[in-house]
C-alpha positions as CSV (number, residue, x, y, z in Angstrom):
1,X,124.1,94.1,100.0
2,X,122.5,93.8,96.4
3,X,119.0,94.8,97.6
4,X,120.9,98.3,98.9
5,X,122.8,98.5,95.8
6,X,119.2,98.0,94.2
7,X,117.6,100.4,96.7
8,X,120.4,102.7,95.9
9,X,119.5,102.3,91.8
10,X,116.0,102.8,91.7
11,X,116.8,106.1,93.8
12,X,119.4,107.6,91.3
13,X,117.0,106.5,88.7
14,X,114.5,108.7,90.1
15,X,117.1,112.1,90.5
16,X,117.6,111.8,86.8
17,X,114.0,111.9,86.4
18,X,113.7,115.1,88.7
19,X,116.9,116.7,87.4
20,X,115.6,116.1,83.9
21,X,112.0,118.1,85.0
22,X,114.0,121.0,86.1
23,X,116.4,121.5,83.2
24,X,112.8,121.2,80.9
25,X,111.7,124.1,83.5
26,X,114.6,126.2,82.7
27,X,115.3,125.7,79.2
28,X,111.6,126.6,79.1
29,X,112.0,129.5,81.6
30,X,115.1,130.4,78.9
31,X,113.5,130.2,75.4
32,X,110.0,132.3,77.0
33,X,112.7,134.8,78.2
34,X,110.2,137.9,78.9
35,X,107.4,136.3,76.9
36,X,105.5,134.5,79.9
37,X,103.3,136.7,81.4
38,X,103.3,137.2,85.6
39,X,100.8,134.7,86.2
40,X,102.7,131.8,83.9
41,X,105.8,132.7,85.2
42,X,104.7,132.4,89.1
43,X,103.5,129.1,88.1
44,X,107.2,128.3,86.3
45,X,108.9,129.4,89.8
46,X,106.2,127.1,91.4
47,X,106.8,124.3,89.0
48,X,111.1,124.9,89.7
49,X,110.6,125.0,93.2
50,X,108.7,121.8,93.3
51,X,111.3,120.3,91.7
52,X,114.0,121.5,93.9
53,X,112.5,120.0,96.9
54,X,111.8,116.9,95.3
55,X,115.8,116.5,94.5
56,X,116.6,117.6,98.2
57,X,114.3,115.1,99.4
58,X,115.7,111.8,97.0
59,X,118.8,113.1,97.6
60,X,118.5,112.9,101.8
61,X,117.3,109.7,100.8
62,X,120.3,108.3,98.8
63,X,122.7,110.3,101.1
64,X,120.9,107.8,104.2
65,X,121.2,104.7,101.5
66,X,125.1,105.2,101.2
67,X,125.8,105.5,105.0
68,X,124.1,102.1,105.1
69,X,125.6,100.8,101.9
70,X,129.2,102.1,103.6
71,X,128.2,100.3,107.0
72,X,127.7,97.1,105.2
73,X,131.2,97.2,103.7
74,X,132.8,98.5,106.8
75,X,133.7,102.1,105.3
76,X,133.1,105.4,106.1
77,X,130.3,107.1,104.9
78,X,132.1,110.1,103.7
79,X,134.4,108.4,101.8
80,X,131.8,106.5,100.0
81,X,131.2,108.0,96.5
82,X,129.7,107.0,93.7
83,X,132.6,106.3,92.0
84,X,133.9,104.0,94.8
85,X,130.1,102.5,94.2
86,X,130.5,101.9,91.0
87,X,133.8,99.9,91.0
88,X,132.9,97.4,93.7
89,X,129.2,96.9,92.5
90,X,129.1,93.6,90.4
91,X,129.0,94.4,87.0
92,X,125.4,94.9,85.9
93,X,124.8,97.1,88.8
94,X,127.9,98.7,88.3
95,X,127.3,99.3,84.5
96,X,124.1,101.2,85.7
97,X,125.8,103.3,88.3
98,X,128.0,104.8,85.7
99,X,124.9,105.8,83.7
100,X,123.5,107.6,86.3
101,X,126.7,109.4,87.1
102,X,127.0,111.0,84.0
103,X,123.7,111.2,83.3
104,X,123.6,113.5,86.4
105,X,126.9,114.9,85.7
106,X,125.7,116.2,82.1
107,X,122.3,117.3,83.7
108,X,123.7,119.6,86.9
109,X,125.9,121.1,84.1
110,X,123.4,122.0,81.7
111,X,121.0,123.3,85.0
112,X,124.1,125.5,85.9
113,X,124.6,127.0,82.3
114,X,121.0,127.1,81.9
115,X,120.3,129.1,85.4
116,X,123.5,131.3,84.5
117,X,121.5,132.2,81.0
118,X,117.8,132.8,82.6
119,X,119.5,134.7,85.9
120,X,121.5,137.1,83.0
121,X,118.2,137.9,81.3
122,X,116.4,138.8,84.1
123,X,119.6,140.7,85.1
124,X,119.2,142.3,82.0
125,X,115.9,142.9,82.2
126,X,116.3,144.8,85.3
127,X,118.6,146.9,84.7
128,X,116.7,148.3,81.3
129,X,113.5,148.3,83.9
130,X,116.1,150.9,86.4
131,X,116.6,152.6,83.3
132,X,113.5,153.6,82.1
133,X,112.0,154.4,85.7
134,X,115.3,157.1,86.2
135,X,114.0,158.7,82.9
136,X,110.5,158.7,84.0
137,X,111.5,159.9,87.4
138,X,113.5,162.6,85.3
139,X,110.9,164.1,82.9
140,X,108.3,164.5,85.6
141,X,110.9,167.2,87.8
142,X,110.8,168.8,84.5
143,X,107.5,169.6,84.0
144,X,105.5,171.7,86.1
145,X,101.9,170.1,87.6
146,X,99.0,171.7,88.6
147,X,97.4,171.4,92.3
148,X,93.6,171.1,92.7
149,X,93.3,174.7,92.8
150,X,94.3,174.8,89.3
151,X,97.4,176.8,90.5
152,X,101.7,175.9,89.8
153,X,103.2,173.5,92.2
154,X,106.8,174.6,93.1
155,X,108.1,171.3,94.7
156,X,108.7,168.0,93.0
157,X,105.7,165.9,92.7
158,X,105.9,162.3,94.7
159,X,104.3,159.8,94.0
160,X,102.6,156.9,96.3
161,X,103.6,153.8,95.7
162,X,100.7,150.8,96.6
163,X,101.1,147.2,96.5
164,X,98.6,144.9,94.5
């Protein structure tokens, strides 16, 4: 039973670790808020993304290393949280377990506030984006534009839109 409750450590260990990369990501994504230019910023949503996966993955990985943590003490699985973990590990163990949970507990909150923050500002940033295209669109119904004939055009001009 130790060497899963060991298993089980090294894993949470390595979620802070990944949870920690991501909130650096977004309080970085956060303080460059419409600074980063398209390139760096594809490479910031590459860099979150990778980090995403990577806690999906550890965390398939400790959610396998509790059903057989919970099979070993004759529980259910389900029922098996890390709080349940923490007081029946022996005390070392368990004084690590705690660490973890509110390390990850103080990290999932500050990725939450932080994502709220970044997802506003590009929200923001939108809108002003909406904003500036309606005038745009606006001013050119009001002016008149010339065909190749050199002669008025009576209709509204369009324009074609390409992709890059």
């Amino acid at each position: 039973m130790e060497k899963l409750l060991n298993e089980l450590k090294a894993l949470l260990g390595e979620e802070v670790a990944l949870h920690e990369g991501l909130k650096a990501d977004l309080a970085f994504e956060s303080e460059q808020d419409g600074k980063l230019s398209s390139s760096d910023y594809l490479r910031l949503q590459q860099r979150k993304y990778y980090w995403i996966n990577q806690i999906e993955g550890i965390e398939a990985r400790r959610i396998d290393q509790v059903r057989k943590l919970a099979e070993s003490w004759t529980l259910e699985a389900r029922k098996l949280t890390l709080r349940e973990i923490i007081a029946r590990a022996p005390e070392p163990l368990g004084a690590e377990f705690q660490g973890y949970h509110e390390a990850l507990t103080t990290l999932v909150e500050a990725i939450r506030g932080l994502a709220r923050e970044t997802g506003a500002n590009a929200s923001a940033r939108l809108k002003a984006i909406d904003a500036t295209l309606a005038v745009i669109g606006e001013a050119v119904k009001m002016h008149p534009t010339y065909s190749e004939a050199g002669r008025l055009q009576k209709r509204t001009p369009t324009f074609k839109h390409t992709s890059a």
